[in-house]
Each structure stands twice: as structure tokens, then as C-alpha cells.
SEMAR-776882 format. One record per residue (C-alpha): x, y, z. Coordinates in steps of 0.2 Angstrom, whole numbers, padded with zeros to 4 digits, always signed. Layout:
! residues N
XYZ;...
This chain:
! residues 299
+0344+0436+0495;+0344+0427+0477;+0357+0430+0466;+0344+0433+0451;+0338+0449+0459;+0356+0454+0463;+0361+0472+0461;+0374+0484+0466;+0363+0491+0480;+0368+0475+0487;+0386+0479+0487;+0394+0475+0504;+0403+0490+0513;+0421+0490+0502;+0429+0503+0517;+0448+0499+0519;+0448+0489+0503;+0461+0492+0487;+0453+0488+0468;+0462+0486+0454;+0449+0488+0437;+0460+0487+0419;+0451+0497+0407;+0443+0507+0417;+0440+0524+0408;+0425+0518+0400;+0410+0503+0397;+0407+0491+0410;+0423+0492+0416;+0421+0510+0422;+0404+0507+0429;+0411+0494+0440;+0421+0507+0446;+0411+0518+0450;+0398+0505+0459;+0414+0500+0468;+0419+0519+0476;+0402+0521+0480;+0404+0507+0492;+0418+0514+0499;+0433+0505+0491;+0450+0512+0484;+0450+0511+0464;+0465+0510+0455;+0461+0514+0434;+0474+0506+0427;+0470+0514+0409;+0481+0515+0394;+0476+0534+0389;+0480+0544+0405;+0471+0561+0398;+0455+0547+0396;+0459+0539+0411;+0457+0557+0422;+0442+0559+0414;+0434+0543+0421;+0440+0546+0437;+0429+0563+0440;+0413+0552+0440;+0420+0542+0453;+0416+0543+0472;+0429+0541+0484;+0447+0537+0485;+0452+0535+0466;+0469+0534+0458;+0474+0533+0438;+0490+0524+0433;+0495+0522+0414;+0495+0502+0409;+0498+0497+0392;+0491+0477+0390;+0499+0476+0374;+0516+0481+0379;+0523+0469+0392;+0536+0483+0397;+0521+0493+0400;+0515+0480+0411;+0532+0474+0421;+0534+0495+0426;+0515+0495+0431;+0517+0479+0443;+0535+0484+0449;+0527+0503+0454;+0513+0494+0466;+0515+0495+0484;+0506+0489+0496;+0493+0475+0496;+0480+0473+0483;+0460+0465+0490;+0454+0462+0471;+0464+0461+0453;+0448+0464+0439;+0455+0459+0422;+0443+0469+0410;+0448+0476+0399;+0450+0469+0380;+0446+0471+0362;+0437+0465+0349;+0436+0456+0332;+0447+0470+0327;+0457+0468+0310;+0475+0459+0311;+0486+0469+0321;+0501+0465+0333;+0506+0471+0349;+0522+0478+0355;+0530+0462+0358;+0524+0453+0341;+0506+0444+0347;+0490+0443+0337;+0481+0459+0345;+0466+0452+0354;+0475+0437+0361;+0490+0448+0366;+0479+0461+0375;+0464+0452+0382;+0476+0434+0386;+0492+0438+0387;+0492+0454+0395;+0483+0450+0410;+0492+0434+0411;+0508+0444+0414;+0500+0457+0423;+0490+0443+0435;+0507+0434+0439;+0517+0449+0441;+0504+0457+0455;+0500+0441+0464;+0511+0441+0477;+0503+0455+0480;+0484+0451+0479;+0477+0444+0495;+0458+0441+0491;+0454+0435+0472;+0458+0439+0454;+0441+0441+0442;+0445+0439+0424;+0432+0445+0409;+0427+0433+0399;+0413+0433+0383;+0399+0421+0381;+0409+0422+0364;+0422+0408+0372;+0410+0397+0366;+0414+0400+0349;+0433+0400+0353;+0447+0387+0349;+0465+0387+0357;+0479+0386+0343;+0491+0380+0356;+0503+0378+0339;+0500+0395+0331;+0491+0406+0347;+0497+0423+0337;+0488+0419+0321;+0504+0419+0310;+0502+0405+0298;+0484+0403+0286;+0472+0417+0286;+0468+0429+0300;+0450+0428+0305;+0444+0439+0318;+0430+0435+0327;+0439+0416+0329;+0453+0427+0336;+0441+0435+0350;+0434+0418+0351;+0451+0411+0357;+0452+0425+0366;+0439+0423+0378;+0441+0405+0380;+0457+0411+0384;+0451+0418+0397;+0442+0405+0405;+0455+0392+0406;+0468+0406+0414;+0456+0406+0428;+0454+0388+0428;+0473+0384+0429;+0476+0398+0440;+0462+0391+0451;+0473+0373+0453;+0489+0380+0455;+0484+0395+0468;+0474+0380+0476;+0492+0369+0475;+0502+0383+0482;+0490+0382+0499;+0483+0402+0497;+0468+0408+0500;+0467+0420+0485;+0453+0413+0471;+0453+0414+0454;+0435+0417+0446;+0428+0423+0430;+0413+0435+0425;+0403+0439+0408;+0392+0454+0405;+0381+0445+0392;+0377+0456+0378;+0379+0475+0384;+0380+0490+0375;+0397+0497+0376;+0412+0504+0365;+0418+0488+0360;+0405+0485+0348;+0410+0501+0339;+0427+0499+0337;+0432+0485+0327;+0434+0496+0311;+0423+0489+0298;+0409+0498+0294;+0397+0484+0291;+0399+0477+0309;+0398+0492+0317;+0384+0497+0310;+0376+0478+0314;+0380+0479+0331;+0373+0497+0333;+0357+0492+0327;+0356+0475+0339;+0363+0486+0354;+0349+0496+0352;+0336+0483+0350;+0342+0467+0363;+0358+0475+0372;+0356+0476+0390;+0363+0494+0397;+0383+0494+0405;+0374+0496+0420;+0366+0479+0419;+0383+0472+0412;+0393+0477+0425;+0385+0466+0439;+0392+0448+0434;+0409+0457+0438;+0405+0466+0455;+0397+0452+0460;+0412+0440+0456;+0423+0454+0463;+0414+0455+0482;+0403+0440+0484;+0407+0424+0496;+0408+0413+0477;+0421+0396+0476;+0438+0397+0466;+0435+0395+0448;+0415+0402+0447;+0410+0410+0433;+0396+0422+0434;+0383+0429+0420;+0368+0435+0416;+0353+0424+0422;+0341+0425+0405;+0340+0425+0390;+0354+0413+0386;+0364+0424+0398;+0362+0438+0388;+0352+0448+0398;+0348+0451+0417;+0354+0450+0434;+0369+0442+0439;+0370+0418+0444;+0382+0407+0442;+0385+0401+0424;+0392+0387+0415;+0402+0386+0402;+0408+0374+0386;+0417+0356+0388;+0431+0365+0379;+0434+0379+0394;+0432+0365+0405;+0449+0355+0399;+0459+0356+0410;+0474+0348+0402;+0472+0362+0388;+0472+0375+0403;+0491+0369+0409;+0497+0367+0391;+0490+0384+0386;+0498+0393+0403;+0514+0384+0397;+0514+0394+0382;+0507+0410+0389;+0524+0406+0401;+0535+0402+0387;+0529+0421+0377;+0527+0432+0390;+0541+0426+0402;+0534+0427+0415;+0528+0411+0427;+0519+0409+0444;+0526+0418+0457;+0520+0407+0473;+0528+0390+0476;+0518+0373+0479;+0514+0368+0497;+0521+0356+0506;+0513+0340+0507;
């Protein structure tokens, strides 16, 4: 069957399989959900607002749990990955924000690159001794925008721009997966690392970066060009259950990926580099302390 006319009803039998969705209680993320418990998998919410998270879970078919899990907390995110027992089929890394005005996490990053970066990094390498078929990570056709400040990753010197720190952030993204692609590869396990956008979909990110203007801008295009969260949700399933080599990246299929059914995609020369990729997971090392957990193979 093509991959252009892919659509959840093409989701394999999940029976027996564990899957592990961040921001889950709402937008695509929840949708992916809930395509995935109709197939017959285990979904783990892992949802930052519990009451929220609960909610979610009602519309949900099947085996379903909710745990709390604050990305922009990393003591949030060592207590999530120290309570998981048991083995874990698929890691999705969805959920983020977006061009929101300058704020830090708990543990002093730029917002957008300490949630939608940082936190799944720690998260991702915290769990992976645990995941035994792939980690899917959300990106933004917006990577392409994007430019790594290996010297200032946290925006603390010059003016703050947001849209260039979800920029960054979604580039971010993209060379994660490619770095943890090599090194999982180096290590000798099977486990891949791939990468999924949901072109331009209407969801709640786009109402929620506090200024007015923007929100009412991005109200009006949702409306007009937007494809629904249903439509977005299918680079990520397909990514998450289909037979795709380490390091893919899955998108829309027209429209300049922003609308459509879910193909392989490709991506810019920067989210390519790989020697930026090592040097970034050096830093994202170095802030979060916390490093890959599986050891190279032997020669």
C-alpha cells in the first residue's frame, strides 16, 4: 500500500505492545493516543496536569494509564523514568511549546528549548535501557527556520526572539534523532531513532503563545489552510508502528508538507550536520546530566 494514502485504519494490531506519548492530554498527541488503544496497544499519558491528563484518558479505548511528567523539571523527569517498570515497545516525544514569551524552566533553561530539547533528551536517555523498539521524536517543519546557539543554547545573552527559539528548538529535535541514531547504531541495538512532523495542524499550540496578535493570526489560518489533528497525527503513528530505517523523518506528503497523508520527508543541510548533532548532545550532556546509557559494541 503507498504511504501517501496511509491512514490509521492501516494501523497494525498493537496487542501486547506498551506506548509511551508525552503530552498526551490534548492536540495530536492525544489523537495519537487514542488511534494507538484502538489498535490494541497500552498507552502510558505522561501529562503534566493529572486532572487534564484523566480527562484525556476517558476517550481512550483499551488499556490506558496517566502518570504526571513535568518536561521542564528534570527532577520531574528522573522520578518519571526511575518509577517505569517493565519494558517500553515505543518512546513518542510530543509534546512542546511554542513561540511563547521568555520564560525559564525549573532548572534555568530558555523555556521552548528546555521543554521541547532538553526534556525529552533527559527523558529519552533515562528510559532507554528500557525501550526495546524505537524512540519517535516531534519535530516542526519550523526546523528549517532554526539555528543551534551551541554558545548561548538558553538565550541569556542579546535579545530573546521567540519564534527563533522554537526554531532552535525543532532543529533541536532533528539532530537528537540523528545523533541518537549513530550512537544506538555504535552501541549494536536494535532500537531506532526516528523523527515525525504533523505539517500545519490545528491544535492548542497555536493558541497559546500569549500575544494577542498571533493568536488571533494563527486562528484565522488554522481555519482557512490547517489540516485537522486527525490529519496531523499520522506522520507520528506512522513513524511510531511502521517497518521505516533509523533516523526517518516522516511528514505530510503535499503542500510543502503542510497538509496530507503521511511519506518520508527531508529536511535542511543544517539538520543534516552531523558534527553539529554530537556537539549539541555534548551540551544537552553537559546541562541536563545525564548521558547515554548503553555502552559501544565491541569491534
Amino acid at each position: 500500500m503507498s504511504s501517501r494514502k496511509w491512514t490509521a485504519v492501516d494501523l497494525p494490531r498493537l496487542d501486547g505492545r506498551t506506548f509511551l506519548v508525552t503530552g498526551a492530554n490534548s492536540g495530536i498527541g492525544l489523537v495519537a493516543a487514542r488511534e494507538l488503544g484502538h489498535a490494541g496497544a497500552r498507552v502510558v499519558l505522561a501529562v503534566r496536569d493529572l486532572a487534564k491528563g484523566e480527562h484525556a484518558a476517558t476517550t481512550i479505548r483499551g488499556e490506558r494509564e496517566v502518570r504526571q511528567l513535568d518536561l521542564a523539571d528534570l527532577a520531574s523527569i528522573r522520578t518519571f523514568a526511575q518509577a517505569w517498570a517493565g519494558d517500553l515497545d515505543v518512546l513518542i516525544n510530543n509534546a512542546g511549546v511554542m513561540a511563547t514569551p521568555e520564560r525559564r524552566t525549573k532548572d534555568g533553561f530558555e523555556l521552548q528549548i528546555g521543554t521541547n530539547h532538553l526534556g525529552h533528551f533527559a527523558l529519552t536517555n533515562l528510559l532507554l535501557p528500557r525501550i526495546t523498539d524505537r524512540v519517535v521524536t516531534v519535530s516542526s517543519g519550523a526546523h528549517r527556520t532554526g539555528r543551534i546557539r551551541l554558545d548561548d543554547l538558553n538565550w541569556e545573552h542579546g535579545g530573546y526572539k521567540r519564534w527563533g527559539a522554537y526554531g532552535q528548538s525543532k532543529l533541536a529535535n532533528l539532530l537528537f534523532t540523528l545523533e541518537l541514531q549513530r550512537r544506538l547504531h555504535a552501541a549494536g541495538s536494535d532500537v531506532r531513532a526516528l523523527a515525525a512532523h504533523p505539517g500545519y495542524a490545528a491544535t492548542n499550540l497555536q493558541h497559546r503563545t500569549e500575544n494577542l496578535v498571533q493568536n488571533t493570526v494563527m486562528a484565522i489560518t488554522n481555519r482557512l489552510i490547517a489540516q485537522s489533528e486527525e490529519m496531523g497525527a499520522l506522520p507520528t503513528l506512522y513513524a511510531a508502528t511502521q517497518d521505516l530505517p533509523g533516523g526517518s523523518y516522516v511528514g505530510p506528503d503535499r503542500f510543502h508538507e503542510q497538509r496530507g497523508h503521511p511519506t518520508l520527508v527531508g529536511r535542511s543541510a543544517a539538520a543534516s550536520d552531523s558534527e553539529t548533532a554530537k556537539r549539541l548532545w555534548d551540551v544537552s550532556e553537559e546541562l541536563t546530566g545525564v548521558s547515554f546509557p548503553l555502552t559501544p559494541a565491541a569491534a
